[in-house]
C-alpha distance (Angstrom), angle and dihedral (degrees) to the residues before:
residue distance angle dihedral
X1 . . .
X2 3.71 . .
X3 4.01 121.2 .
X4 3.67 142.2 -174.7
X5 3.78 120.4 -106.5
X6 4.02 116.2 -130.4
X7 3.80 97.2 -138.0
X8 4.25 112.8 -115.1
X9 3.75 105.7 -113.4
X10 4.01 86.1 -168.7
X11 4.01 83.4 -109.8
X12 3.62 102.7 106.4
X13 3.82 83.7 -170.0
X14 3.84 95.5 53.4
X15 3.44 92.8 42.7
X16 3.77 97.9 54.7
X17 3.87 82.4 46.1
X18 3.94 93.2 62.6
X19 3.66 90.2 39.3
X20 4.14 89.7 61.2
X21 3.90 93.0 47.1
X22 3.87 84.4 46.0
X23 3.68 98.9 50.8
X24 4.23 89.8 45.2
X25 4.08 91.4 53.5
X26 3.84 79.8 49.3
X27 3.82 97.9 56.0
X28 4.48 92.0 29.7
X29 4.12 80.8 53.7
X30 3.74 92.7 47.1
X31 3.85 100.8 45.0
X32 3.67 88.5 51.3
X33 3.81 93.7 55.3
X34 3.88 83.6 50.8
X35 4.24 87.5 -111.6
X36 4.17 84.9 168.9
X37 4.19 78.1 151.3
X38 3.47 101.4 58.6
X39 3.41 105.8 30.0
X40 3.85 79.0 58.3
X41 3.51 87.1 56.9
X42 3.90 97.6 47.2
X43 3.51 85.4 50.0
X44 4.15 98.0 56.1
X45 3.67 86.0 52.9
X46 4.42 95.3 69.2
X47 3.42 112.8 107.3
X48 3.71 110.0 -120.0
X49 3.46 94.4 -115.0
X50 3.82 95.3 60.1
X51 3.44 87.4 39.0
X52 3.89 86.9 69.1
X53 3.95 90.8 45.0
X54 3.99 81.7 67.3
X55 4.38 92.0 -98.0
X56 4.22 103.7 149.3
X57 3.82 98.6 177.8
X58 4.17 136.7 32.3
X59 3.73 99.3 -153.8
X60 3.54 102.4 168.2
X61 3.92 118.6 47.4
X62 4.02 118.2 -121.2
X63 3.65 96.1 -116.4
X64 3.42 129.1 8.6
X65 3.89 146.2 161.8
X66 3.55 102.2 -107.7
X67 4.34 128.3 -159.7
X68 3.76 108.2 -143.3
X69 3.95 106.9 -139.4
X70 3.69 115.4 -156.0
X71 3.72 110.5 173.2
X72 4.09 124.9 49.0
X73 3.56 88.6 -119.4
X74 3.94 85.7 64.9
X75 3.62 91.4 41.1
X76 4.02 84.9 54.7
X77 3.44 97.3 42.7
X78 3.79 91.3 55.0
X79 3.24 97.6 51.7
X80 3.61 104.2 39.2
X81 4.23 82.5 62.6
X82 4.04 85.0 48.2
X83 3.30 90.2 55.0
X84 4.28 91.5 43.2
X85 3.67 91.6 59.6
């Protein structure tokens, strides 16, 4: 599985931030295509503590080794074979 790397602003804070807005486009984008299957699986991956805190779905992995893209054509690229799997 390939995946796009939020670029570190060097405020942890900030960066977290744009993660959360990030992962909530992810899930908006996915309901609308009528995703029921992976939001299913985003959802098995919360920790049962969060769960209780009211989190429904881990989209972003805890660690992870990450592919910096620095072009749009990478950008593209990555997401067109997102998209094809």
């Amino acid at each position: 599985m390939e995946c796009l790397r939020v670029p570190e602003t060097g405020n942890s804070e900030g960066d977290e931030e744009s993660k959360r807005f990030l992962a909530y486009e992810i899930v908006k984008r996915l309901k609308s295509l009528g995703r029921d299957d992976l939001l299913t699986i985003l959802s098995e991956g919360v920790q049962e503590m969060e769960r209780k805190k009211g989190k429904r779905h881990q989209v972003f992995r805890l660690s992870f080794d990450a592919k910096e893209l620095y072009t749009l054509k990478d950008i593209e690229g990555a997401l067109d074979y997102i998209h094809g799997n």
